[in-house]
Residue, then its C-alpha position, 0 to 999 in steps of 0.5 A: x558484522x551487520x554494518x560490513x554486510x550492509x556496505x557490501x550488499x549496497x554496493x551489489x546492489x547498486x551494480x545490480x540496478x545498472x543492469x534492470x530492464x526497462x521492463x523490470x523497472x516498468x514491474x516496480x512502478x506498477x507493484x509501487x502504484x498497486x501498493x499505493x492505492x491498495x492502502x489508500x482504499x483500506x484507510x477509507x474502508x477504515x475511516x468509513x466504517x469507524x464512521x458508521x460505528x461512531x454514528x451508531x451501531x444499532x442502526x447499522x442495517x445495510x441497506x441506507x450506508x450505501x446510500x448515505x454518501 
C-alpha cells in the first residue's frame, strides 16, 4: 500500500514542480539557506561551549569567554 501511494504521490509532484513560480522557487532556496546557516551557528554554539566546559567549568565567569577568541 505505501509503496502505490509513493509512486502516485511522485508522479503528482513532479506535475506539481512544473507549475512553481520563479517566486516559489525563490522562497525554497531562501528557507534552504535560513536552514543552512541556522545549523552551522548551532554546531558552533555547540562546539564552542563543550570547549569552555572542557577547559573548566569553575572558571566560567563570563566576562573573559567573550574575550578569549
Amino acid at each position: 500500500m505505501k509503496r502505490r501511494r509513493r509512486r502516485s504521490g511522485t508522479s503528482q509532484g513532479g506535475e506539481v514542480m512544473r507549475k512553481m513560480t520563479c517566486a516559489e522557487w525563490e522562497l525554497r532556496r531562501l528557507l534552504w539557506r535560513i536552514r543552512s546557516v541556522l545549523s552551522f551557528w548551532v554546531v558552533s554554539l555547540i562546539d564552542c561551549t563543550m570547549g569552555i566546559r572542557l577547559q573548566g567549568g569553575e572558571a566560567n565567569h563570563g566576562s573573559n569567554s567573550s574575550g578569549s577568541m
